[in-house]
C-alpha positions as CSV (number, residue, x, y, z in Angstrom):
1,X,0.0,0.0,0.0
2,X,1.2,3.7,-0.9
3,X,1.3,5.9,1.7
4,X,0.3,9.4,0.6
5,X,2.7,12.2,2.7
6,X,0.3,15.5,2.3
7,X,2.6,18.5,2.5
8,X,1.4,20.9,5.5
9,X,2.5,24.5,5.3
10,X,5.4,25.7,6.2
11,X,5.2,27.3,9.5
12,X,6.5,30.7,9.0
13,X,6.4,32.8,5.3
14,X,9.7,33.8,4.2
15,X,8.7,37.5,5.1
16,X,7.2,36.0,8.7
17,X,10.8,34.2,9.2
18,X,12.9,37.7,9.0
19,X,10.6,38.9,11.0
20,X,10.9,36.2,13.7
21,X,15.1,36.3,13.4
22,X,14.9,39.7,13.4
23,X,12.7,40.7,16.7
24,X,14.2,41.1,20.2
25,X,11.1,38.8,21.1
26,X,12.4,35.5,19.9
27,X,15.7,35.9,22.1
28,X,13.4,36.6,24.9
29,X,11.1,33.9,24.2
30,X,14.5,31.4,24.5
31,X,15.4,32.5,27.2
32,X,12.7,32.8,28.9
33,X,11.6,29.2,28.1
34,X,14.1,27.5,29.8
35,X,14.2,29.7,32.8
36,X,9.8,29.1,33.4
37,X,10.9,24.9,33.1
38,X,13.8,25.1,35.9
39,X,10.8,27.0,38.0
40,X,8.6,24.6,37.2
41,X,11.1,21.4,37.4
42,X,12.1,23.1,41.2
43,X,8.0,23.7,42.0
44,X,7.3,20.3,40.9
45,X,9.8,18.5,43.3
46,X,8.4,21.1,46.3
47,X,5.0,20.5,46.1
48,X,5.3,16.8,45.7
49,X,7.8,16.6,48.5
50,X,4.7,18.6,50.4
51,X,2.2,16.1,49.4
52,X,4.1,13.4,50.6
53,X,5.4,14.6,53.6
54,X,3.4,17.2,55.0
55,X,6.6,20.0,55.0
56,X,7.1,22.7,53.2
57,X,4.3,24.1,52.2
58,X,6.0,27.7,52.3
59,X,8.5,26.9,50.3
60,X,6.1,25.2,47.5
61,X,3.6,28.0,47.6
62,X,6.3,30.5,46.8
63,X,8.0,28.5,44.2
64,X,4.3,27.9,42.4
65,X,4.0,31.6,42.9
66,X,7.6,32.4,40.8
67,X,6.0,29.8,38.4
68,X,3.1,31.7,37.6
69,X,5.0,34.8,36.8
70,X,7.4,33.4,34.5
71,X,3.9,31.9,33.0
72,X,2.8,35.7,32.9
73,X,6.0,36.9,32.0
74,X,6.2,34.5,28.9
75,X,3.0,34.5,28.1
76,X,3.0,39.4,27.6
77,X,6.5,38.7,25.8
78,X,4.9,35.7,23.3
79,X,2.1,37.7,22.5
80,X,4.2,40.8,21.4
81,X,6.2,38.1,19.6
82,X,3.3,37.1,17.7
83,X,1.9,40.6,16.8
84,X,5.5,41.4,15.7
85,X,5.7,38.0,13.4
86,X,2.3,37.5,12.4
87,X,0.2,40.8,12.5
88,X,-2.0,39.3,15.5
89,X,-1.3,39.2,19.6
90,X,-3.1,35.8,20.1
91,X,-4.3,33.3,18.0
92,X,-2.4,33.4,14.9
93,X,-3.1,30.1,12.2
94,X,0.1,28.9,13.1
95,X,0.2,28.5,16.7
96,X,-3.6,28.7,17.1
97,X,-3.5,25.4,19.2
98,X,-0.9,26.4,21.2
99,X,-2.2,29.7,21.8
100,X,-6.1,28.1,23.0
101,X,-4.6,25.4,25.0
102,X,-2.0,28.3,26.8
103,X,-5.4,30.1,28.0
104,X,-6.4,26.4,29.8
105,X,-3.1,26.4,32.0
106,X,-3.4,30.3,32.6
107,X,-6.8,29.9,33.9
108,X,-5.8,27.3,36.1
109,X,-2.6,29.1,37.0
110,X,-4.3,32.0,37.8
111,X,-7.0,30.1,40.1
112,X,-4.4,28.9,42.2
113,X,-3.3,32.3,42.9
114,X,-6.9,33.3,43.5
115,X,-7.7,29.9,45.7
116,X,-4.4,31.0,47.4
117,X,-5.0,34.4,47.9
118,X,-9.2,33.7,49.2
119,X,-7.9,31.1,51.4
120,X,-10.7,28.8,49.4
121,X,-9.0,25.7,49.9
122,X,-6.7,24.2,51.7
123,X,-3.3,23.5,51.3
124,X,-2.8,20.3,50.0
125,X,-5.9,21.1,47.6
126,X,-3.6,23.8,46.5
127,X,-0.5,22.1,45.8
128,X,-3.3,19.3,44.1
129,X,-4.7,22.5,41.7
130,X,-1.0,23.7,41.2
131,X,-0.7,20.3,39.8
132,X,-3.4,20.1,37.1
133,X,-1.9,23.6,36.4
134,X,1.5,22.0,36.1
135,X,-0.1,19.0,33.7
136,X,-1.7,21.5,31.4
137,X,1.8,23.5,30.8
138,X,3.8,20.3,30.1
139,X,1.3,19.2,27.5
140,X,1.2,23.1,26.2
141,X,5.1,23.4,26.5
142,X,4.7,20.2,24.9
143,X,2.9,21.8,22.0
144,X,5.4,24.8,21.3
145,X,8.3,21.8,21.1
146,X,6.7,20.5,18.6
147,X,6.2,23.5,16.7
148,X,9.8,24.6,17.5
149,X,11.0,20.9,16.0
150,X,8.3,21.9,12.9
151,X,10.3,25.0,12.1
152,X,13.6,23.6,12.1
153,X,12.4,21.0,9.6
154,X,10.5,23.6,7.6
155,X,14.2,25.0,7.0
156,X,16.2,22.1,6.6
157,X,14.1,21.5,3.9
158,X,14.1,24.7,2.6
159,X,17.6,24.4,2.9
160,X,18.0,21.2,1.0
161,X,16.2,22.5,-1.8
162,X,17.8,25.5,-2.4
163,X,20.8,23.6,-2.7
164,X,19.2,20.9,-4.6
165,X,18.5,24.4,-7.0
166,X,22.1,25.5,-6.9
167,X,23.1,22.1,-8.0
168,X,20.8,21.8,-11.0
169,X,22.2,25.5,-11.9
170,X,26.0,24.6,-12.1
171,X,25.0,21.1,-13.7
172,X,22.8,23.4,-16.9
């Protein structure tokens, strides 16, 4: 059986890709990425070590709490990103996904804060919400990955045919 490969758009335009080397918001963005995962890589370890044992809740709330602002942080900075590479803040075709599912781990990002800040539940029911938060920003970080992996074999392929196109050139 023949399997039939259906060519998906490249993920940036040629004039969106000058755009995206160009901008002071892609550096950001880098940067910024790994920094939010060694918050969230430190979090994670605190606020299961308080769900096992009992101690350190203090120090898990505040790391959750530097979490969520690198969340916020990256999330202003990736919006200005987009508007500066694709004309929109939010929801542009290519990272349109991304973008909806981001909104799903702000949301529950932002109701631990409130839950936190109310005194609506209690602590472990916290660090249990600061959880889910955490399993919806692997699956998004996840996401942007995936699209970062698309990209670099959108140009390795643009790459390989350009010089596939130089070849043919000298060979005329």
């Amino acid at each position: 059986m023949t399997k039939i490969r259906t060519q998906r758009p490249p993920l940036y335009t040629p004039e969106q890709r000058v755009l995206r080397d160009q901008t002071i918001w892609t550096p950001v963005q880098g940067v910024l990425a790994p920094l939010q995962f060694l918050a969230f890589a430190v979090s994670l370890v605190l606020v299961l070590r308080y769900l096992a044992t009992g101690s350190g809740y203090e120090a898990a709330t505040v790391s959750v709490i530097v979490k969520t602002g690198f969340l916020y942080i990256i999330m202003v900075t990736g919006a200005i990103w987009e508007k500066v590479v694709f004309g929109q803040y939010l929801l542009a075709p290519a990272f349109f996904w991304e973008d909806v599912f981001s909104f799903a781990v702000i949301a529950l990002h932002t109701a631990y804060l409130v839950a936190l800040f109310t005194h609506s539940l209690s602590p472990a029911a916290l660090m249990l919400l600061a959880l889910a938060a955490y399993a919806t920003y692997v699956v998004n970080a996840g996401q942007f990955i995936w699209k970062l992996r698309l990209a670099r074999l959108d140009m390795a392929a643009r790459d390989r045919a350009a010089s596939e196109a130089a070849q043919q050139g000298l060979a005329a």
